[in-house]
C-alpha positions as CSV (number, residue, x, y, z in Angstrom):
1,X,0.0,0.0,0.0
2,X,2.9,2.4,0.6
3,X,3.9,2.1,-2.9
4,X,0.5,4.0,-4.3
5,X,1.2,6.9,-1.9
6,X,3.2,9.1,-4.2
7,X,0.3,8.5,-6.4
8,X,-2.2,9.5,-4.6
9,X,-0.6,12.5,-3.6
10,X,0.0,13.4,-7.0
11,X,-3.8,13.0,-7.4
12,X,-4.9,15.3,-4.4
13,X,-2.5,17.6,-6.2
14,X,-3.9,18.0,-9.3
15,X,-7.3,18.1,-7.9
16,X,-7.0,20.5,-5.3
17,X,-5.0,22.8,-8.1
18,X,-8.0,22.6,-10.8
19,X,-10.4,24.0,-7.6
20,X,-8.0,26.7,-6.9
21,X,-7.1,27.7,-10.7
22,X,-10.9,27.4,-11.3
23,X,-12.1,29.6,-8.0
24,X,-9.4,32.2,-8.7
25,X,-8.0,32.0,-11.5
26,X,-4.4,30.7,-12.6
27,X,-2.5,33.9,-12.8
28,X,-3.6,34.5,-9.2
29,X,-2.5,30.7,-7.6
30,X,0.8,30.3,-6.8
31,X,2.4,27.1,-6.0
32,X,3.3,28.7,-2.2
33,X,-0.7,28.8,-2.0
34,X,-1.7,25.0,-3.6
35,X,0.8,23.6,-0.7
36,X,-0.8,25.4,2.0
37,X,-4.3,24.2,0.9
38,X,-3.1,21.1,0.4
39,X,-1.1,21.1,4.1
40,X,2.1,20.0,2.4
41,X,5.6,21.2,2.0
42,X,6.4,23.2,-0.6
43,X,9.3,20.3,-1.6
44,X,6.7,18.2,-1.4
45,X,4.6,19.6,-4.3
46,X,7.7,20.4,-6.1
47,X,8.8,16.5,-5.5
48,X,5.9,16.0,-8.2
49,X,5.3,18.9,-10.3
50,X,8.8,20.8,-9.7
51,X,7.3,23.5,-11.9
52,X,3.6,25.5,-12.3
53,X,3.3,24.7,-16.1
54,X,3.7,20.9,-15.1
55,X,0.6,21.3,-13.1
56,X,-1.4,23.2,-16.1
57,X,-0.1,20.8,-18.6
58,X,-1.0,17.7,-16.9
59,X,-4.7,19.2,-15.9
60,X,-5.0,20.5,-19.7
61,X,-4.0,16.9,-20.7
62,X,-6.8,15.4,-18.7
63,X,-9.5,18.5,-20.0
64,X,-8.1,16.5,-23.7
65,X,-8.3,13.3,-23.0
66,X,-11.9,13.5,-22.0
67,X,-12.7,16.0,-25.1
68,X,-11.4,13.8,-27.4
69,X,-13.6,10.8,-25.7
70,X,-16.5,13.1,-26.0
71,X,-16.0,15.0,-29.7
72,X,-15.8,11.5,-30.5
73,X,-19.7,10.7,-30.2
74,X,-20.5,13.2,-32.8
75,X,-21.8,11.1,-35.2
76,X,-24.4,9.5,-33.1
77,X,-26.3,12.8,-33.1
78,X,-29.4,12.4,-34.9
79,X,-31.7,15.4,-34.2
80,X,-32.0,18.4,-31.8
81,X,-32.3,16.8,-28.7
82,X,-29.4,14.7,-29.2
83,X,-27.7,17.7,-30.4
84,X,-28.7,19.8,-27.0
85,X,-27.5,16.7,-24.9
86,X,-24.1,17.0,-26.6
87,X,-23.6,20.4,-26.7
88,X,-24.9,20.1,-22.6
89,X,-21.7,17.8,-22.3
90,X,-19.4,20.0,-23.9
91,X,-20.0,22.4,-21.4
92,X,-20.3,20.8,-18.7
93,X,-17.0,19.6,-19.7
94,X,-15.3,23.1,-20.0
95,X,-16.9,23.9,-17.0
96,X,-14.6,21.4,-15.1
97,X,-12.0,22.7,-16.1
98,X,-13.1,26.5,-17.0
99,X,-9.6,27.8,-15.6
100,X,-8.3,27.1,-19.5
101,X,-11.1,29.1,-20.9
102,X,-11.2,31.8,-18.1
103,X,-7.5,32.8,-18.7
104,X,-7.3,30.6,-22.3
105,X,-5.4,33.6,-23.9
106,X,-2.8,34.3,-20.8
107,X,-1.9,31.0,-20.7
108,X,-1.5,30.5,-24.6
109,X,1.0,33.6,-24.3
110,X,3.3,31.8,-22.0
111,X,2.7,28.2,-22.3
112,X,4.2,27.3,-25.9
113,X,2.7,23.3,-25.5
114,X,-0.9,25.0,-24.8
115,X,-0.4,27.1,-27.7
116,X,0.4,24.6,-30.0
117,X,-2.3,21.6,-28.5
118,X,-5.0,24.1,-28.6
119,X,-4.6,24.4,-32.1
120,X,-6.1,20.3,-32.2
121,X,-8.8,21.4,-29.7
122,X,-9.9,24.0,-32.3
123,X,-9.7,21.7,-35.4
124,X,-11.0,19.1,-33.4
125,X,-13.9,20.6,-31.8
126,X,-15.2,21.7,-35.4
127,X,-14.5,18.3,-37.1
128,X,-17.1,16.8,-34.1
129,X,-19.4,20.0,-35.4
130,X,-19.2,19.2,-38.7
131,X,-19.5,15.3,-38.3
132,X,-22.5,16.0,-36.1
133,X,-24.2,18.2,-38.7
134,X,-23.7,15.7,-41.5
135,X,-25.3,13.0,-39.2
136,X,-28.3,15.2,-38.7
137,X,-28.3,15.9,-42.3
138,X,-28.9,12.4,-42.7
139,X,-31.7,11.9,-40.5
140,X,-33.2,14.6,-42.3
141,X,-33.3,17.0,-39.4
142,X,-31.4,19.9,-41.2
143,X,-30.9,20.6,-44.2
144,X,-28.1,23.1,-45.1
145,X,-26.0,23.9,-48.1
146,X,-22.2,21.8,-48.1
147,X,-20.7,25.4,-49.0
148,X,-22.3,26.8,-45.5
149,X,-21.1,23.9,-43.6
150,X,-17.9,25.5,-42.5
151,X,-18.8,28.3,-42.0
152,X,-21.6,27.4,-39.6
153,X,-19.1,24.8,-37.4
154,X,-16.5,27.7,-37.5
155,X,-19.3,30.2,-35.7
156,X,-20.5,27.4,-33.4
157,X,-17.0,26.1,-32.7
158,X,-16.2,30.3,-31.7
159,X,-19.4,30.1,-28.9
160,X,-18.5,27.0,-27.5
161,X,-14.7,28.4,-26.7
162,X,-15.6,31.9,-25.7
163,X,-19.0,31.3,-24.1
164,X,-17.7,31.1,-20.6
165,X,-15.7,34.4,-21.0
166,X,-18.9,36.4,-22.5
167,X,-20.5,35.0,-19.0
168,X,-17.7,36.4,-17.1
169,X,-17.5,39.9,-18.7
170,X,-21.3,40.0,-18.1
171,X,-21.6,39.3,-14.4
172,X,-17.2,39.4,-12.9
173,X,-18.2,38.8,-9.4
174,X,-20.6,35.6,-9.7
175,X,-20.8,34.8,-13.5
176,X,-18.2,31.5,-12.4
177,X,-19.5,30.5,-9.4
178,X,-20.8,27.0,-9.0
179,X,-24.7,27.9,-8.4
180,X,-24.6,29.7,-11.7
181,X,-23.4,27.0,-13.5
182,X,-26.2,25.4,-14.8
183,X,-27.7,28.6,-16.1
184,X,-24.7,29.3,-18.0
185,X,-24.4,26.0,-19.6
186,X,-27.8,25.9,-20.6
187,X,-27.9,29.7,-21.7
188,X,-24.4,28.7,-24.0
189,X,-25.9,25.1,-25.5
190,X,-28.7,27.4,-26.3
191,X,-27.0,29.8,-28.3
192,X,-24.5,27.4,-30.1
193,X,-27.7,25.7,-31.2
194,X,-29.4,28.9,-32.0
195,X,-27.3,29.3,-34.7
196,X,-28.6,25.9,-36.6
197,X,-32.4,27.6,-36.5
198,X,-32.1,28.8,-40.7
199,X,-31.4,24.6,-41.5
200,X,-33.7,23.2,-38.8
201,X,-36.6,21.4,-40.6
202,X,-39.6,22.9,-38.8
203,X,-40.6,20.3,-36.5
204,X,-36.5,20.1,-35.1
205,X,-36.8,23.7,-35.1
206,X,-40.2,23.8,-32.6
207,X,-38.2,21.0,-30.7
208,X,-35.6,22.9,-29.9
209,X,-37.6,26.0,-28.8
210,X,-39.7,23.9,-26.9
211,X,-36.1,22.2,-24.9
212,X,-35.1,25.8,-24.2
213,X,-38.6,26.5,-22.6
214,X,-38.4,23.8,-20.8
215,X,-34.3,23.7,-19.4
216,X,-34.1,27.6,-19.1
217,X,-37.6,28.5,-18.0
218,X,-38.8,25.2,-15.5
219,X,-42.1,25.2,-13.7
C-alpha cells in the first residue's frame, strides 16, 4: 500500500489545483498557495510537479483526453435533442475545467505546449461539429447547403470556446461560481444551437424551442 502513496498525492494535487485555478483564477494561484491548501511542504509539491506549467499541462492533458472521448460521439447525433445533450456535455465539460477558458489567452501567451495543443482542440472541436451536422443531415433534421457547412461549425465552434468568457464579462463577481453553473451552460448550448435555426426542418426547429422552454424557464 505504501507504494501508491506518491500517487495518490499526486492525485490530491492535481485536484485541489483545478479547484483553486478554477475559484481564482491561474495567474492569481501560486504554488506557495496550492501547498498550504493542500497542508504540504512546498518540496513536497515540487517532488511532483517541480514546476507550475507541469501542473497546467497535466490538468490540460486530462481536460483533452476527456474531449477527445466526447467529440468523439458526434456522429451519433441524430436530431435536436441529441444535439442539446451533446452540446450540454461540452460544457459541462469546460466547465470542469473552465480555468483554460477563463485565462485561455494568458496561458496560450506563456505556455508554448498549450499554444500549440489548442490548435487540435480547435480543429477538433469543429471536425465533431461538422461530423455532427452531416449525421443530422442524414436523419433529415437539417438541411443546409455543403458550402455553408464551415462556416456554420466555425461560428459554433467560436461560442463554444468563448462562451464562458462572454459570461464572465457580463456578471465578474458571480458569473463563475458554482450555483450559476447550470444557467450558464444551458444559456451557452442554447445559443450554439441557435445558430442551426435557418437549417432546422420545422418540426426540429419547434423541438428545440420547446427544450429551451423547458431547461431555461422550468415550472
Amino acid at each position: 500500500m505504501a507504494k501508491k502513496a506518491p500517487r495518490r498525492t499526486a492525485e490530491r494535487i492535481l485536484e485541489v489545483t483545478l479547484d483553486l485555478f478554477n475559484r481564482f483564477g491561474e495567474p492569481n494561484v501560486s504554488t506557495t498557495l496550492i501547498s498550504a491548501e493542500l497542508g504540504i511542504s512546498p518540496g513536497n509539491l515540487y517532488y511532483h510537479y517541480p514546476a507550475k506549467d507541469e501542473l497546467i499541462n497535466s490538468l490540460f492533458d486530462r481536460y483533452e483526453r476527456a474531449l477527445s472521448d466526447l467529440l468523439n460521439a458526434s456522429d451519433s447525433v441524430r436530431d435536436v435533442e441529441d444535439a442539446w445533450f451533446f452540446m450540454h456535455s461540452l460544457f459541462e465539460l469546460i466547465w470542469q475545467y473552465r480555468f483554460l477558458y477563463r485565462d485561455l489567452n494568458d496561458l496560450l501567451s506563456k505556455n508554448r505546449r498549450l499554444e500549440t495543443h489548442f490548435q487540435w482542440v480547435l480543429k477538433n472541436k469543429a471536425r465533431s461539429v461538422k461530423t455532427m451536422l452531416d449525421s443530422m443531415s442524414r436523419a433529415n433534421a437539417v438541411s443546409i447547403d455543403s458550402r455553408e457547412v464551415e462556416a456554420t461549425a466555425t461560428s459554433m465552434v467560436v461560442v463554444l470556446t468563448y462562451w464562458l468568457s462572454f459570461e464572465y464579462v457580463r456578471d465578474p463577481r458571480k458569473a463563475l461560481e458554482p450555483e450559476n453553473a447550470q444557467s450558464a451552460l444551458l444559456r451557452g448550448a442554447h445559443h450554439v444551437l441557435n445558430l442551426l435555426i435557418p437549417y432546422l426542418e420545422q418540426g426540429q426547429r419547434m423541438h428545440l424551442q420547446a427544450l429551451v422552454g423547458a431547461y431555461t424557464n422550468p415550472a
